[in-house]
N, C-alpha and C positions, 0 to 999 in steps of 0.2 A: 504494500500500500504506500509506503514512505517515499520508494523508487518513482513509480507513477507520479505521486503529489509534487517531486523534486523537479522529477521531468518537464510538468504542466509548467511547476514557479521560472523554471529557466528560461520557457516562452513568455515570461512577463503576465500568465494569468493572473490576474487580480483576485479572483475566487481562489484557486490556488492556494495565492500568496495567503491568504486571511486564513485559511485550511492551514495551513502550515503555522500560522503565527499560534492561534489555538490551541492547537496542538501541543508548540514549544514555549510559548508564552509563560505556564507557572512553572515550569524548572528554570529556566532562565533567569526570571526575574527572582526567583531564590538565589541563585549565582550573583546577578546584579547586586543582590543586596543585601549579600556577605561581603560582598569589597565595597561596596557603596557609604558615601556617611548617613545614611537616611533613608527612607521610604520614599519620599520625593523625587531625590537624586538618583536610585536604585529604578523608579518610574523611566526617567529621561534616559538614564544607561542604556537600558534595554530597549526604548524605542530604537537609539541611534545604533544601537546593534541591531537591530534587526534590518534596520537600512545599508548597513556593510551587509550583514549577511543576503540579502536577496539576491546587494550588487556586486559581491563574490561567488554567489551561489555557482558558478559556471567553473569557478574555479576547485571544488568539489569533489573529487576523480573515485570515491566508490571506498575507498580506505579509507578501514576504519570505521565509526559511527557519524550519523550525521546531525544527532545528538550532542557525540564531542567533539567535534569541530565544530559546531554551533558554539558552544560551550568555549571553548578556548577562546574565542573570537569576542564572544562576552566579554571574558575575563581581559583579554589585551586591550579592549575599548577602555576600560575602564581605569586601568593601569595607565594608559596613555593618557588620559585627564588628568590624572596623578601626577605624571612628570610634566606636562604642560604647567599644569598650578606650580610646579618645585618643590611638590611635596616632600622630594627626596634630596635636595639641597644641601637640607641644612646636617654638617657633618656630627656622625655619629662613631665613637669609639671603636675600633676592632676590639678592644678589651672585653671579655664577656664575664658579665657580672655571677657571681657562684650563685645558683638557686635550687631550690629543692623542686623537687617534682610536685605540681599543686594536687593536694589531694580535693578533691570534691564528696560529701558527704550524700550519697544517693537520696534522703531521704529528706535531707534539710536546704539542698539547693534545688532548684526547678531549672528545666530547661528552658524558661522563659526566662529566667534570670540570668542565666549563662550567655544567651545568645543577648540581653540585654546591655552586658557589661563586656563581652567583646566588640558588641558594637561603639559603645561608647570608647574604647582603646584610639590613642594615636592614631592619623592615616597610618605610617610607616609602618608601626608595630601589629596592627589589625591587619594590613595586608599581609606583613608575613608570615604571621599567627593563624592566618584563614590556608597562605599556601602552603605553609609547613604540616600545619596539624587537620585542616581538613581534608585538604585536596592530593596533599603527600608529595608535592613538589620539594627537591633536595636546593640545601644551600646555594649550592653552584647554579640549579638555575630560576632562582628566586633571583640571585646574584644579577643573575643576567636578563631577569624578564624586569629587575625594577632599578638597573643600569646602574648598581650598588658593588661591594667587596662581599668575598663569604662572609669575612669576619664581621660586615655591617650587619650583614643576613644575621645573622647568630647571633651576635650582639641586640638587637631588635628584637629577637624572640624570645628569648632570654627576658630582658624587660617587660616584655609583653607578657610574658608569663609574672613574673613579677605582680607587676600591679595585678592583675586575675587575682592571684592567691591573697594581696590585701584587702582588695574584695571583698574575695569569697570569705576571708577570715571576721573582717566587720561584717560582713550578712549573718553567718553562724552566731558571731558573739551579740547579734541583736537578736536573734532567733532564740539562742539560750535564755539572754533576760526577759523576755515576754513570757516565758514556759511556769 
């Protein structure tokens, strides 16, 4: 069915396209707005990705999913507003800060809180925090999809984790005093 629909979108059908957008619209805009700073921005992300994607769509060749090449193409839109703005400018340490592993309490954090307070993270440290730990993208090319050093990479997630565990530490110790 995907083939077909790809097929139609590359003759420019406009039903097609709309079929298609439906389709991939909520995984995407999930993608959008895990690197996005907002619901809003995460909105316009994924419109103007979907406008690369139509007008690459030709570029396409069958490899692979077309799901994640959607998906990648998301995510480099969006990266690329990143480095437009200078997100990634301002220098940061190779030195990586010693941190423990954040434990999270299954029972006293919520997944709405998690995805709450990673979103609120730094641009720098939430992009690398999303491509390290969700999407499983290594140092080296975080390095290079967000035009940084390993050791920025590292260093970034590192602190990114950081602040998470002080977080999640004042969420518990507020949690415990209500009890």
């Amino acid at each position: 069915m995907i083939e077909s629909l790809l097929h139609e979108c590359k003759k420019n059908n406009t039903q097609a396209q709309e079929q298609l957008y439906k389709l991939l619209a909520p995984k995407l805009f999930a993608v959008s707005l895990k690197y996005s700073r907002n619901h809003e921005e995460a909105q316009d992300n994924l419109q103007e990705s979907f406008l690369i994607i139509f007008e690459k769509l030709k570029q396409f060749n069958g490899n692979g999913s077309f799901e994640g090449w959607a998906k990648r193409l998301v995510v480099n839109y969006v990266l690329q507003q990143y480095r437009k703005q200078g997100a990634f400018l301002e220098l940061v340490s190779d030195k990586i800060p010693n941190v423990e592993e954040v434990e999270i309490d299954d029972e006293s954090v919520t997944m709405e809180f998690l995805l709450k307070i990673i979103q609120e993270l730094p641009d720098r440290y939430r992009l690398v925090f999303n491509l390290y730990v969700v999407d499983g993208y290594s140092h080296k090319e975080i390095a290079e999809m967000l035009e940084i050093t390993d050791g920025t990479s590292k260093s970034n997630l590192a602190r990114a984790k950081m602040i998470l565990k002080e977080k999640i530490q004042k969420y518990n110790t507020a949690i415990s005093r209500t009890k």
